[in-house]
Backbone of each chain as nested JSON, in Angstrom:
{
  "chains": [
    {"id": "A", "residues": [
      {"number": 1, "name": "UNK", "atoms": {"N": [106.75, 113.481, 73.022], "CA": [105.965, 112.99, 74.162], "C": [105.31, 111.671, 73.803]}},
      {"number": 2, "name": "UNK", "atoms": {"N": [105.576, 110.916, 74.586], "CA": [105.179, 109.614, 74.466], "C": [103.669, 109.026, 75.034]}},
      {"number": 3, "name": "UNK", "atoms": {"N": [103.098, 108.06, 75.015], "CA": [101.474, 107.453, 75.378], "C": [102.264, 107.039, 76.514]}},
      {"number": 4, "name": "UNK", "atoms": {"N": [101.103, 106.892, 77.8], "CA": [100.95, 106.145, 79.126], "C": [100.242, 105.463, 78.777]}},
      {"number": 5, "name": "UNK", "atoms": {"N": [100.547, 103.845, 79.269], "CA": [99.338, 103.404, 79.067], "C": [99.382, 102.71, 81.071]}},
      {"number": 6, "name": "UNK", "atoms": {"N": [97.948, 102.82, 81.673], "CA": [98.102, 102.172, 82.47], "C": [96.953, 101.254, 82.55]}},
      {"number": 7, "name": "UNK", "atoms": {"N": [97.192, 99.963, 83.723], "CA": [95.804, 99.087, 83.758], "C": [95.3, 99.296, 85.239]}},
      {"number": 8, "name": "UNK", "atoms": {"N": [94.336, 99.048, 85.437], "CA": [93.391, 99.187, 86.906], "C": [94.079, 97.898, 87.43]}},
      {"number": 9, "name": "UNK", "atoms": {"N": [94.693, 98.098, 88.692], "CA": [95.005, 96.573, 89.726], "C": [94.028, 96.652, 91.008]}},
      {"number": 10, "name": "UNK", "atoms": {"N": [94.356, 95.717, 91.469], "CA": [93.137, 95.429, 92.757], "C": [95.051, 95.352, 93.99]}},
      {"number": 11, "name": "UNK", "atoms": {"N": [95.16, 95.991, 94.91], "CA": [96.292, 95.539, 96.002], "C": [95.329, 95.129, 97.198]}},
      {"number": 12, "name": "UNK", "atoms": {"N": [95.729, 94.118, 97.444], "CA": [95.363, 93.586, 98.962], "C": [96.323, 93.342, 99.802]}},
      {"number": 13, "name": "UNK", "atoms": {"N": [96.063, 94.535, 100.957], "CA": [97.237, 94.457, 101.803], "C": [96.708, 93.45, 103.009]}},
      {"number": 14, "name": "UNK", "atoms": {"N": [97.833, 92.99, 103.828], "CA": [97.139, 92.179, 105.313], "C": [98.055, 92.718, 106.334]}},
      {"number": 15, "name": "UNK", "atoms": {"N": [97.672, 93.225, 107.334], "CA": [98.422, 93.833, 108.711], "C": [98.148, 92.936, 109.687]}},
      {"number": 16, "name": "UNK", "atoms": {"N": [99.441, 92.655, 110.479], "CA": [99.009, 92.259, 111.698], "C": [99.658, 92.807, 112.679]}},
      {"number": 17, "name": "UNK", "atoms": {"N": [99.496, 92.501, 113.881], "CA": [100.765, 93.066, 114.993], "C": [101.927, 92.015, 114.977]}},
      {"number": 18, "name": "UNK", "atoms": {"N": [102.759, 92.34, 115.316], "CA": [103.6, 91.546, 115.064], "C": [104.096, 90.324, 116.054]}},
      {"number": 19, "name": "UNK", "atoms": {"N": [104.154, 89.009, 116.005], "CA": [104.729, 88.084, 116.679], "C": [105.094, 88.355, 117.897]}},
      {"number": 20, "name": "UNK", "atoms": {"N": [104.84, 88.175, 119.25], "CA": [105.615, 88.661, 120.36], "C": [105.267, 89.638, 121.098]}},
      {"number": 21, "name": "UNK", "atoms": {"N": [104.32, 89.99, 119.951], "CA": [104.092, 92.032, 120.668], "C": [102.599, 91.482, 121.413]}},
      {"number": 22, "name": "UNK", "atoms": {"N": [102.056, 92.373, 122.258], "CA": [100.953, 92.52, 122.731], "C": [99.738, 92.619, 121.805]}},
      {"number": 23, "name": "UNK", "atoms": {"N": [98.48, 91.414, 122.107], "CA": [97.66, 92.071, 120.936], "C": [95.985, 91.908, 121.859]}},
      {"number": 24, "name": "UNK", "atoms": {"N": [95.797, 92.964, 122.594], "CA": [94.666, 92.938, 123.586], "C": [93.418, 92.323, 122.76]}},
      {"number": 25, "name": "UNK", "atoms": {"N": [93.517, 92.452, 121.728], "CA": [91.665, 92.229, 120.825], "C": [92.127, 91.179, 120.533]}},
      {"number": 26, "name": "UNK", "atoms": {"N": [92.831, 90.716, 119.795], "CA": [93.289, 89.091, 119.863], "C": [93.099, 88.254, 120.649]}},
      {"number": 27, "name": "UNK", "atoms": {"N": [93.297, 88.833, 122.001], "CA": [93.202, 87.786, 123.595], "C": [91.626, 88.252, 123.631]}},
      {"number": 28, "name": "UNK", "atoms": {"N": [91.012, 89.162, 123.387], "CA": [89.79, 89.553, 123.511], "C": [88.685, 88.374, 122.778]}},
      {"number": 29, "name": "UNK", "atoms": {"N": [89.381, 88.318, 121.508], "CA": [88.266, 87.36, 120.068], "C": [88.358, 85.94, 120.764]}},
      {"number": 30, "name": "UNK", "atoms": {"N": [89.917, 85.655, 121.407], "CA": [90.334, 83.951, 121.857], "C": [89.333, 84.098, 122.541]}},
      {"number": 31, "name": "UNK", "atoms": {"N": [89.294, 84.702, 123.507], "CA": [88.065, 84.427, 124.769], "C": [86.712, 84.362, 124.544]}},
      {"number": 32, "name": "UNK", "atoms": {"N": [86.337, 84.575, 123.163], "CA": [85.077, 84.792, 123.138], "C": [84.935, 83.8, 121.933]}},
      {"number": 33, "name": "UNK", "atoms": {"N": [86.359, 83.08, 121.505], "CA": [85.692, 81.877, 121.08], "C": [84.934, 80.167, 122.225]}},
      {"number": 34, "name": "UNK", "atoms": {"N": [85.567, 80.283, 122.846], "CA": [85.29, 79.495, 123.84], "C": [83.609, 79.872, 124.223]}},
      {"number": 35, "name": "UNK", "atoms": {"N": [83.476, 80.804, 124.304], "CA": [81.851, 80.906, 124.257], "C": [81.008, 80.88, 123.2]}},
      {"number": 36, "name": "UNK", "atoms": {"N": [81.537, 80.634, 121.971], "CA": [80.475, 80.386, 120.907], "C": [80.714, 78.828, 120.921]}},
      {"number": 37, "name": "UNK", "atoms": {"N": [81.426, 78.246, 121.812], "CA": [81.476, 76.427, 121.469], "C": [82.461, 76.102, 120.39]}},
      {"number": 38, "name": "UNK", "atoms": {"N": [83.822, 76.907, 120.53], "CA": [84.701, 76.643, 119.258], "C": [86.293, 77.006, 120.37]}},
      {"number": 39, "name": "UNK", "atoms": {"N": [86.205, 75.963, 121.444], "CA": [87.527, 75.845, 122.156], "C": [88.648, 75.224, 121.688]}},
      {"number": 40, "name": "UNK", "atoms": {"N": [88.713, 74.558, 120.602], "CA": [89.559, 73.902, 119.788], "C": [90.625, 75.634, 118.962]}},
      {"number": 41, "name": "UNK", "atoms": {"N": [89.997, 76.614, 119.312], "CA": [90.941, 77.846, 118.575], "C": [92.104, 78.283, 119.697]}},
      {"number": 42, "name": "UNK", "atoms": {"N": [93.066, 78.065, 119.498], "CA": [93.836, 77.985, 120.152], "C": [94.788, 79.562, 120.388]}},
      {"number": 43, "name": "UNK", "atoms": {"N": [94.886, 80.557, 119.206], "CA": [95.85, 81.664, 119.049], "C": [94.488, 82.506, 118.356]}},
      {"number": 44, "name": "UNK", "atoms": {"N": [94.688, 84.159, 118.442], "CA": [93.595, 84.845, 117.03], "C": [95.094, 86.129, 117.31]}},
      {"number": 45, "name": "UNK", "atoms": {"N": [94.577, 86.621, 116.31], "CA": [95.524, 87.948, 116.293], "C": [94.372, 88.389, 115.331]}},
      {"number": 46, "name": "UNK", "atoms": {"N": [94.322, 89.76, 115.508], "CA": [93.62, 90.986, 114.764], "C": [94.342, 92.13, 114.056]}},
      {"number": 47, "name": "UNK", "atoms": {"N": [94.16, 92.105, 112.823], "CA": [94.696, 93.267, 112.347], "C": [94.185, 93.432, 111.278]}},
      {"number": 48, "name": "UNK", "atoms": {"N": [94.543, 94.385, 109.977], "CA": [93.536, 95.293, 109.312], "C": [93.928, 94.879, 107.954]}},
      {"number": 49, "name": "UNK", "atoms": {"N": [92.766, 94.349, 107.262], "CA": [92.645, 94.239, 105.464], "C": [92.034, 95.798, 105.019]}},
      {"number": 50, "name": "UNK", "atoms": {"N": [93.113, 95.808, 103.96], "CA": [92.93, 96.857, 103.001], "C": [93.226, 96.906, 101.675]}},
      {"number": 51, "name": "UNK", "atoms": {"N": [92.128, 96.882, 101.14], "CA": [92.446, 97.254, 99.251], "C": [92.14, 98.379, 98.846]}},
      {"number": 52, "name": "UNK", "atoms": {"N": [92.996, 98.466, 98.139], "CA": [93.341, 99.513, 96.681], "C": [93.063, 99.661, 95.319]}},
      {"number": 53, "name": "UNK", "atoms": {"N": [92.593, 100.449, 94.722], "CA": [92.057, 100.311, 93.861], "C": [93.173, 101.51, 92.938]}},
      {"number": 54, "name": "UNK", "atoms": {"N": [93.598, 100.934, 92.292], "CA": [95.087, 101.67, 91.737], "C": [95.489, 102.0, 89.851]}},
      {"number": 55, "name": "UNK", "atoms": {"N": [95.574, 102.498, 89.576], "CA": [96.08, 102.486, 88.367], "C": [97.612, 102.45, 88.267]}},
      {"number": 56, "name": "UNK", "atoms": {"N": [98.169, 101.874, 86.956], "CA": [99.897, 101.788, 87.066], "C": [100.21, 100.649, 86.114]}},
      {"number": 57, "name": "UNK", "atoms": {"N": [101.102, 101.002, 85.41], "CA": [101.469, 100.527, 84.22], "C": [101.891, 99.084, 83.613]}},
      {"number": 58, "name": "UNK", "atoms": {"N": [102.33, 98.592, 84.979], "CA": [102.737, 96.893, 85.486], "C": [102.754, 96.314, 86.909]}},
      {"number": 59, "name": "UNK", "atoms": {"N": [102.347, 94.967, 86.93], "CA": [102.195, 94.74, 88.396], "C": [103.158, 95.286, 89.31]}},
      {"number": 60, "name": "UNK", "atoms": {"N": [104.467, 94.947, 88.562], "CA": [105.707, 95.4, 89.583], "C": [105.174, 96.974, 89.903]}},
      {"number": 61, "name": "UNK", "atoms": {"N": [104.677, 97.678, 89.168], "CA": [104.576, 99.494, 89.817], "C": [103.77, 99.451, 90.773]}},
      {"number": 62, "name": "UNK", "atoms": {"N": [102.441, 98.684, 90.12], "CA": [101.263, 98.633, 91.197], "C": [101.763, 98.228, 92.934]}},
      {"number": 63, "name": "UNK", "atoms": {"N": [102.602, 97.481, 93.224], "CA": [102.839, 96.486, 93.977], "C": [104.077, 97.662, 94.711]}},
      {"number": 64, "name": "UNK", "atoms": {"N": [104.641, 98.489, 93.783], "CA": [105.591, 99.006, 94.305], "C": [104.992, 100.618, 95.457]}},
      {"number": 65, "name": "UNK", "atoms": {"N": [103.534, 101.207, 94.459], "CA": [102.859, 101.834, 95.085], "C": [102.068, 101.538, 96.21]}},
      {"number": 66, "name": "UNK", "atoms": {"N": [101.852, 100.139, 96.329], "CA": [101.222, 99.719, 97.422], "C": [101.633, 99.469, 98.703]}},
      {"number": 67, "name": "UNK", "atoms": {"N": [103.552, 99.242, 98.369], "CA": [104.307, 99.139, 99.547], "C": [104.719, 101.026, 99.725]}},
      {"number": 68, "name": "UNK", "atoms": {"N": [104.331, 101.566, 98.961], "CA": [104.538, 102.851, 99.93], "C": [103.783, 103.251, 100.357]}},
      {"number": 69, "name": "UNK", "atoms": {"N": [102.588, 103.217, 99.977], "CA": [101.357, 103.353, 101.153], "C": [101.156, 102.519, 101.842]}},
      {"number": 70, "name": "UNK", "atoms": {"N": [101.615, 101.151, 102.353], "CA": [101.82, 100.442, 103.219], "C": [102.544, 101.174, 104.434]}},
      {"number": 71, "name": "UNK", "atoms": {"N": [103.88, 101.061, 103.72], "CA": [105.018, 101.842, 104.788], "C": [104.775, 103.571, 105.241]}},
      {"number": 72, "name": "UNK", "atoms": {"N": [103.96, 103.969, 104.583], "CA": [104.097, 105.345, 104.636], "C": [102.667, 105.916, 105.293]}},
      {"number": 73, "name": "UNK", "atoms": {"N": [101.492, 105.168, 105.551], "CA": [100.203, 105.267, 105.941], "C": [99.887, 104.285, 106.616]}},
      {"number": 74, "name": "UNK", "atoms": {"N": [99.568, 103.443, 106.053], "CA": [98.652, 101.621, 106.641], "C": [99.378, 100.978, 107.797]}},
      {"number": 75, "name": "UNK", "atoms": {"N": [100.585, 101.076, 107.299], "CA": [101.024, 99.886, 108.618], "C": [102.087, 100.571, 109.595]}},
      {"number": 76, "name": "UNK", "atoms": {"N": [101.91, 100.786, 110.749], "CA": [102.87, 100.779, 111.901], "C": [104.11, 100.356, 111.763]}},
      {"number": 77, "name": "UNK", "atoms": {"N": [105.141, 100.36, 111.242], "CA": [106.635, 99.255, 111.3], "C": [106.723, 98.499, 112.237]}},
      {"number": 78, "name": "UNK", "atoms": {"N": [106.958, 99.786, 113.175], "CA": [107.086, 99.37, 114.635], "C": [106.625, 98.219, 115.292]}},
      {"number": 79, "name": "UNK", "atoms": {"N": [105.233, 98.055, 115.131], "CA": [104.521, 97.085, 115.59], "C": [103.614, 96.251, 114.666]}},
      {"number": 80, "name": "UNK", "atoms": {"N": [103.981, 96.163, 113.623], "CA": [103.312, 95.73, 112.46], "C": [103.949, 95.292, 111.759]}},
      {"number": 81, "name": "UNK", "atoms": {"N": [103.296, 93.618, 110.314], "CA": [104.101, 93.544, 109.665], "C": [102.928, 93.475, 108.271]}},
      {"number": 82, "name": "UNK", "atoms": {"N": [103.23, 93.573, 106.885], "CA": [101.978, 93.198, 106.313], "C": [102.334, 92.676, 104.908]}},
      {"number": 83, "name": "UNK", "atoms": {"N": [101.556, 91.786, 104.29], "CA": [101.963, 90.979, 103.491], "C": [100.944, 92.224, 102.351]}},
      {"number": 84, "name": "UNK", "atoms": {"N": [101.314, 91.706, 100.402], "CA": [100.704, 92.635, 99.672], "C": [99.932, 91.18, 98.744]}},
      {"number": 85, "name": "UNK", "atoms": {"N": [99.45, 91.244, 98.157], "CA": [98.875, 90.983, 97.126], "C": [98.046, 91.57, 95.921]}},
      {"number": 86, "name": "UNK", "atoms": {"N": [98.564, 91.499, 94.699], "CA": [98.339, 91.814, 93.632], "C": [97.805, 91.538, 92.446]}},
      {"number": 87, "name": "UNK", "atoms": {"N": [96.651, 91.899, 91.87], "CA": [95.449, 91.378, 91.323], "C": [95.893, 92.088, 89.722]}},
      {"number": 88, "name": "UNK", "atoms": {"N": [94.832, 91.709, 88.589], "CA": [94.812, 92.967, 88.068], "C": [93.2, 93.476, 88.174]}},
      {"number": 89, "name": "UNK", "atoms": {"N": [92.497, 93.936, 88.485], "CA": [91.349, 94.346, 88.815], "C": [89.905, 94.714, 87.981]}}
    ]},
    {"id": "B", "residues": [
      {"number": 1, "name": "UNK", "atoms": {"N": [86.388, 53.167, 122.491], "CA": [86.217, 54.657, 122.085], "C": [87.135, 54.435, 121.038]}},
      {"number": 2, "name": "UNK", "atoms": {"N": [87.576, 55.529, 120.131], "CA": [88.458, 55.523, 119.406], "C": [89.532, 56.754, 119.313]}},
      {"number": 3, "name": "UNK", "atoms": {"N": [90.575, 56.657, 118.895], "CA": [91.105, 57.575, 118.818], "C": [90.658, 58.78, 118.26]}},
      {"number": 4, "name": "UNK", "atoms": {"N": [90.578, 60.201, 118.342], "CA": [90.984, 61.439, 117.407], "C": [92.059, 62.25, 117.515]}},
      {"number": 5, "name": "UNK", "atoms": {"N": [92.32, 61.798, 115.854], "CA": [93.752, 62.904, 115.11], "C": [93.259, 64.341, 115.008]}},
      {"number": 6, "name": "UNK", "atoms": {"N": [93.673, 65.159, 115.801], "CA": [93.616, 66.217, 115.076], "C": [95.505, 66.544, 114.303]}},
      {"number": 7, "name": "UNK", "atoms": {"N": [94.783, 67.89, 113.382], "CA": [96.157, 68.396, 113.826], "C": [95.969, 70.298, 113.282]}},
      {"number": 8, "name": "UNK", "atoms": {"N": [96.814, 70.812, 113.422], "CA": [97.421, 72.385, 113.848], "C": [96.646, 72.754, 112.357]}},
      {"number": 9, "name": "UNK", "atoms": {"N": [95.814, 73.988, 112.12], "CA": [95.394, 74.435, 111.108], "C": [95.307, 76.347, 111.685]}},
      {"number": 10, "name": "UNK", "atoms": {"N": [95.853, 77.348, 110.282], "CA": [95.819, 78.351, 110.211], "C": [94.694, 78.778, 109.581]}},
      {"number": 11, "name": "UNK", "atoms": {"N": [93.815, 79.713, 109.641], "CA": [92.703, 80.484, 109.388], "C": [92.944, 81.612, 108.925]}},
      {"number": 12, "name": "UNK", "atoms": {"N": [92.964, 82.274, 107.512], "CA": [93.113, 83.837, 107.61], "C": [91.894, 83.799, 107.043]}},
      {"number": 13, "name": "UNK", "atoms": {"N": [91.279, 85.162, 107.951], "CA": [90.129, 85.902, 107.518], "C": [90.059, 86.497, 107.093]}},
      {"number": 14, "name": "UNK", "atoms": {"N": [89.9, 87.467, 106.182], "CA": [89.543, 88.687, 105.704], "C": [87.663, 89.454, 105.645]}},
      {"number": 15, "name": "UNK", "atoms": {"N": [88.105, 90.481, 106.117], "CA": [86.862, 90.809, 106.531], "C": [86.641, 92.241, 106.003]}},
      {"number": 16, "name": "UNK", "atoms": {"N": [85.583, 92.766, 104.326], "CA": [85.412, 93.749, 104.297], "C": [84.169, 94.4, 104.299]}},
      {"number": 17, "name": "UNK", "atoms": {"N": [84.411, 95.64, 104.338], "CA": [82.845, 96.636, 104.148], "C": [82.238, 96.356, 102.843]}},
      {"number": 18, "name": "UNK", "atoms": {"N": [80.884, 95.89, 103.262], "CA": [79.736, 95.537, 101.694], "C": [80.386, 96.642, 100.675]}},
      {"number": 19, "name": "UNK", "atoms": {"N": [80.392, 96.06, 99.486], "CA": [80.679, 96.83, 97.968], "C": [78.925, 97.682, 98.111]}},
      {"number": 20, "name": "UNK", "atoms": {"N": [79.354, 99.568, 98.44], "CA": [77.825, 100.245, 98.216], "C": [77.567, 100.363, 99.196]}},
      {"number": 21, "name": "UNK", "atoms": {"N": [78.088, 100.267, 100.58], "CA": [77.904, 100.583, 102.021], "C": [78.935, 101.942, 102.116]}},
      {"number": 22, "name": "UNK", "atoms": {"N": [78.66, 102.519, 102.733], "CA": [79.649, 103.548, 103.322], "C": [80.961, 103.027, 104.275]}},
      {"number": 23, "name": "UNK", "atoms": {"N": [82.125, 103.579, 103.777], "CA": [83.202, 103.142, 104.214], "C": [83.973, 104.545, 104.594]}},
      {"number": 24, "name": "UNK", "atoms": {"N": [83.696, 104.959, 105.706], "CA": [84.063, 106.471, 106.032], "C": [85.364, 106.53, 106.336]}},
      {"number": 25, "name": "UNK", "atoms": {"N": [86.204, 105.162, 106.982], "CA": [87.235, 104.765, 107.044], "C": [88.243, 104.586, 105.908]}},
      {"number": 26, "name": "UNK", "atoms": {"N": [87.894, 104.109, 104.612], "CA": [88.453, 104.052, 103.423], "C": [88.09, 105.586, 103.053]}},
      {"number": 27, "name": "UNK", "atoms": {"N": [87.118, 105.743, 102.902], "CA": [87.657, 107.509, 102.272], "C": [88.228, 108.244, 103.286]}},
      {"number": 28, "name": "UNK", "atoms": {"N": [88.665, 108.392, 104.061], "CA": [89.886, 108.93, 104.936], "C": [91.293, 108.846, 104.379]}},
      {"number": 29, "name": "UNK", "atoms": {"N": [91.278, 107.176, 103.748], "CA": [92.774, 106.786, 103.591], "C": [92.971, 107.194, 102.493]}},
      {"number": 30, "name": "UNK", "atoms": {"N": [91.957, 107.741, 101.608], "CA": [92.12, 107.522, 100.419], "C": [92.77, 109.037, 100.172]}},
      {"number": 31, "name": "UNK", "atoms": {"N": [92.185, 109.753, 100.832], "CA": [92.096, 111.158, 100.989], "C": [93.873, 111.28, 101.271]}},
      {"number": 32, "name": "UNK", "atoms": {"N": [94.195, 110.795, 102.167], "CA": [95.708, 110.702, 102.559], "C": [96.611, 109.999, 101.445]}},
      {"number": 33, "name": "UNK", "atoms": {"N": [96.427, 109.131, 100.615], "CA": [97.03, 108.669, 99.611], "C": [97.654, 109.887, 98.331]}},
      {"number": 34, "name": "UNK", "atoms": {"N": [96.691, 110.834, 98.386], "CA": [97.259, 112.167, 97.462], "C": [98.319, 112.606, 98.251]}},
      {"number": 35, "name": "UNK", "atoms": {"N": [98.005, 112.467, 99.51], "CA": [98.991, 113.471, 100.58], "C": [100.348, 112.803, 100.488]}},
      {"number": 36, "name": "UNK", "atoms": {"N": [100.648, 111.254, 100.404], "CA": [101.53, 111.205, 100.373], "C": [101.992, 110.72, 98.712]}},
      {"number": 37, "name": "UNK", "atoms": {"N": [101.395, 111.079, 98.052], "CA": [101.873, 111.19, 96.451], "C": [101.824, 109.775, 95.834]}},
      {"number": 38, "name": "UNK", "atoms": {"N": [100.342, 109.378, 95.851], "CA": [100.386, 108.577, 95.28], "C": [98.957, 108.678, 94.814]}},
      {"number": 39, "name": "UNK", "atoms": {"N": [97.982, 109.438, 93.511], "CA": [97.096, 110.178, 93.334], "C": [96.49, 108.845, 92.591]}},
      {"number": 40, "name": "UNK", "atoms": {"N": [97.186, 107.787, 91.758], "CA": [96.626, 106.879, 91.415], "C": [95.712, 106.087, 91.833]}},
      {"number": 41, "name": "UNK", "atoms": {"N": [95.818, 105.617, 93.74], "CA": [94.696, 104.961, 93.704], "C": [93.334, 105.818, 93.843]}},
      {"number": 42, "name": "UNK", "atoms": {"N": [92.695, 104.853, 93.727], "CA": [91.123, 105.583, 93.293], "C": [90.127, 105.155, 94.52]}},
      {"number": 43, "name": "UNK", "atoms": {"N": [90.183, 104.342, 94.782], "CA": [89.448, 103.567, 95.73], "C": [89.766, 102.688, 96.805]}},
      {"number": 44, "name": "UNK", "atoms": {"N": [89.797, 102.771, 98.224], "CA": [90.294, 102.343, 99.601], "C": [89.209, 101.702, 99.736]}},
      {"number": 45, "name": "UNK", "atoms": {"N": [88.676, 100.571, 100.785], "CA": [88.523, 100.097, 101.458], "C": [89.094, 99.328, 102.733]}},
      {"number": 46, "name": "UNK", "atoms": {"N": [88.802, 99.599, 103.525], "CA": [89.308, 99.038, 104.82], "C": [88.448, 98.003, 105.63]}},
      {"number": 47, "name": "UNK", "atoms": {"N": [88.67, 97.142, 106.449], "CA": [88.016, 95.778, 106.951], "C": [89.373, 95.237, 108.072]}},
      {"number": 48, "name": "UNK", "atoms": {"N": [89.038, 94.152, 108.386], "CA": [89.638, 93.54, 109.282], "C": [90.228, 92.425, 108.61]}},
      {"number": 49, "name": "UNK", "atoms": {"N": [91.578, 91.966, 109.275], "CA": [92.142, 90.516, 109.231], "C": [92.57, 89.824, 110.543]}},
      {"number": 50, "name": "UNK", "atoms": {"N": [91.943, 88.973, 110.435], "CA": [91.867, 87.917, 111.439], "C": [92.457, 86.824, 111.307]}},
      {"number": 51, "name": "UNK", "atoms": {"N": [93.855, 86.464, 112.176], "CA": [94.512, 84.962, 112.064], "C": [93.87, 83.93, 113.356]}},
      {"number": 52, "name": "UNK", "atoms": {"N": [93.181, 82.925, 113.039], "CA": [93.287, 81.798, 113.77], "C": [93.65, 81.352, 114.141]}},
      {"number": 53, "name": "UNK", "atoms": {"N": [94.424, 80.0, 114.793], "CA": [95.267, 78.896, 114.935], "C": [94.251, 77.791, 116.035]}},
      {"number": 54, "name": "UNK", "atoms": {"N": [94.178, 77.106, 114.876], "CA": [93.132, 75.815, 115.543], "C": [93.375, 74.646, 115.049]}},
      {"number": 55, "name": "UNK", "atoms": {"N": [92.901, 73.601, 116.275], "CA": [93.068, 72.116, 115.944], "C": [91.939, 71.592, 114.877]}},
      {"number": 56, "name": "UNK", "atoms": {"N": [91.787, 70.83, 114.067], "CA": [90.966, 70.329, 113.677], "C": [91.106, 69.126, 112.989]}},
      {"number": 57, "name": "UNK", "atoms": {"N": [90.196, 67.919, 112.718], "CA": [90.558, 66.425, 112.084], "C": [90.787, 66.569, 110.48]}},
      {"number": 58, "name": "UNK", "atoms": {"N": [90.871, 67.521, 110.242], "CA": [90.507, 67.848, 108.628], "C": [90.526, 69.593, 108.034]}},
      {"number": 59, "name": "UNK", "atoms": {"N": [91.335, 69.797, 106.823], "CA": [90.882, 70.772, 106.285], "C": [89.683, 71.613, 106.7]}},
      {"number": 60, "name": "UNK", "atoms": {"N": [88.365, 70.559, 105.867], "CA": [87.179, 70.743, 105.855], "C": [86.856, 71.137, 107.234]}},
      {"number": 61, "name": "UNK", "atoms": {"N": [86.991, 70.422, 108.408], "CA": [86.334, 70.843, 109.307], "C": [86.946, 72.117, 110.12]}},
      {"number": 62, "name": "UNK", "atoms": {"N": [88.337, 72.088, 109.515], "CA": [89.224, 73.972, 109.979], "C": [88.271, 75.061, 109.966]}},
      {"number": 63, "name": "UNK", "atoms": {"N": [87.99, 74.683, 108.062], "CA": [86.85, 76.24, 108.046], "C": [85.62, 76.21, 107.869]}},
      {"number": 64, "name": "UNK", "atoms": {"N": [85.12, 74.821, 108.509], "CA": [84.056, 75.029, 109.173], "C": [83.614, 75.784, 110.293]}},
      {"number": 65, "name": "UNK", "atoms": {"N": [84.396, 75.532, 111.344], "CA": [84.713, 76.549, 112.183], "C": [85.123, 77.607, 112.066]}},
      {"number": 66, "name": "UNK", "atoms": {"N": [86.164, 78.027, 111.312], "CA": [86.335, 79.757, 111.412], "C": [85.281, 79.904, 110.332]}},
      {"number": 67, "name": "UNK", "atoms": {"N": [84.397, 79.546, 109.419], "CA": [83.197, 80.156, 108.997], "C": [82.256, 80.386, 110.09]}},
      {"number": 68, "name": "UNK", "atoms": {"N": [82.425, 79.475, 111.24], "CA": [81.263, 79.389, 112.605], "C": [81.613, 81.22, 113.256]}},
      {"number": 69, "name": "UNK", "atoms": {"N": [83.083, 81.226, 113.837], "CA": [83.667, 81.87, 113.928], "C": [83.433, 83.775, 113.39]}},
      {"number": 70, "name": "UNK", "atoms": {"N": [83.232, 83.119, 112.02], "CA": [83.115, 85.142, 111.423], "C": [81.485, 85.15, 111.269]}},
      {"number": 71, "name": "UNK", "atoms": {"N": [80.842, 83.725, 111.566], "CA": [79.651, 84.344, 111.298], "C": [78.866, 84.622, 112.645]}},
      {"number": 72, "name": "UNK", "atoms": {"N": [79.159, 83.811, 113.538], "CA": [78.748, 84.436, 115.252], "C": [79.512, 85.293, 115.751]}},
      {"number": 73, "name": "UNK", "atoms": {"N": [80.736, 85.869, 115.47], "CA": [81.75, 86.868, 116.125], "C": [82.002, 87.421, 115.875]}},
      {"number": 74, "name": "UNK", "atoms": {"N": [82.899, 87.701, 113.976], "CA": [84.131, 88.409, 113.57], "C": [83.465, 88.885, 112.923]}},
      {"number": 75, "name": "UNK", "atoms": {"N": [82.335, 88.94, 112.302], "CA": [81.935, 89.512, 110.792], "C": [80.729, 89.748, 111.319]}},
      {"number": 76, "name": "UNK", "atoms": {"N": [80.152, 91.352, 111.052], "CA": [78.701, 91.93, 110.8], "C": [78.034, 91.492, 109.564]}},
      {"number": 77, "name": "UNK", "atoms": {"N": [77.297, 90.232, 109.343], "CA": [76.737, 90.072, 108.08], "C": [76.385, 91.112, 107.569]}},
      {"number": 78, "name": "UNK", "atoms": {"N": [75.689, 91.556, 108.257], "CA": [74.701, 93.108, 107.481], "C": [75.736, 93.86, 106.731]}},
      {"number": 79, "name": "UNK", "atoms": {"N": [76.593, 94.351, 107.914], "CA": [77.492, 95.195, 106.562], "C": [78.782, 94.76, 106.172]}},
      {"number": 80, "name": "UNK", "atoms": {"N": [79.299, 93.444, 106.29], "CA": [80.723, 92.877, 106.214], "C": [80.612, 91.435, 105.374]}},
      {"number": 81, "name": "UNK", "atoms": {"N": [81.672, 91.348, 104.241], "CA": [81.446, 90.473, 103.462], "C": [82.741, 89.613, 104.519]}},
      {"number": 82, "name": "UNK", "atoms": {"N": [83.1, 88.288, 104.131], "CA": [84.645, 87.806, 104.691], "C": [84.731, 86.467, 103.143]}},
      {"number": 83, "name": "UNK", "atoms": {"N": [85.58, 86.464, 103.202], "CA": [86.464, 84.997, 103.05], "C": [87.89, 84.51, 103.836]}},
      {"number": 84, "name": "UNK", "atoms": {"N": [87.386, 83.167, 103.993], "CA": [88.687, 82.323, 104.682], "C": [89.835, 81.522, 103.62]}},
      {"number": 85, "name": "UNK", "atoms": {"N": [90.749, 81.344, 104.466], "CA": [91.935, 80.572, 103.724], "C": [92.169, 79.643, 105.196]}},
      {"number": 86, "name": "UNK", "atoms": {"N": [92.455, 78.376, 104.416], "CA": [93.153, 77.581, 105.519], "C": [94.511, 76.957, 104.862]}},
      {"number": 87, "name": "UNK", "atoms": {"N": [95.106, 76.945, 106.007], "CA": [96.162, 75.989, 105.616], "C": [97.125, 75.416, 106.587]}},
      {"number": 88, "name": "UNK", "atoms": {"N": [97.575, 74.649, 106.536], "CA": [97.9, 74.012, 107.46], "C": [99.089, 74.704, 108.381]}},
      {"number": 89, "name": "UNK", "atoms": {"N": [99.228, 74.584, 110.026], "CA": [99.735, 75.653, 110.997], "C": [101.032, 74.831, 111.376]}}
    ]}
  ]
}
């Protein structure tokens, strides 16, 4: 039997809806920039930051666990797309 | 008068729950992360991401505004930390 060794990573996931699709709180935030005096914002889309706080042996694992709880919990496919980022923590 | 250049600038926000605030939302996910077999991470947090798309004469003055932006709209100081990224749209 061999040693594990693992290190603590930080994953930062980013969700959004996806391009094309409907995004009601998005059209919601646009509209309510124009009332704080910031009409120059032209597009917003809303969607959900999430980090992880992970153990795992190399970035590639960390990164690999993060896209399955991406795909498998966090993000919608369907209507979602989400980028990862990987720290070591 | 004189002319103004703007031109096309992207905003990502990230927006999370204070480090030591209650995040009833992250321990939910976190709780589900065993469920789907991945017992390593330790710690969830959840928050918002917010994309922009705005004109502006300058970098500098991009996230000036989406700092205007998360601090009158997108972001609960009290319990929400953010940082921005700009870059050009």
């Amino acid at each position: 039997m061999g040693y594990i060794c693992t290190m603590k990573f930080l994953a930062e996931i980013e969700i959004l809806p996806k391009k094309g699709l409907l995004d009601p709180q998005g059209k919601a935030v646009l509209h309510g920039m124009s009332q704080i005096g910031l009409p120059q914002v032209s597009e917003v889309r809303v969607g959900k930051f999430i980090t992880l706080e992970l153990d795992a042996a190399s970035e590639a694992e960390a990164h690999e666990a993060a896209d399955t709880a991406s795909k498998k919990l966090l993000a919608n496919l369907i209507m979602e797309s989400y980028s990862i980022r990987i720290s070591q923590g």
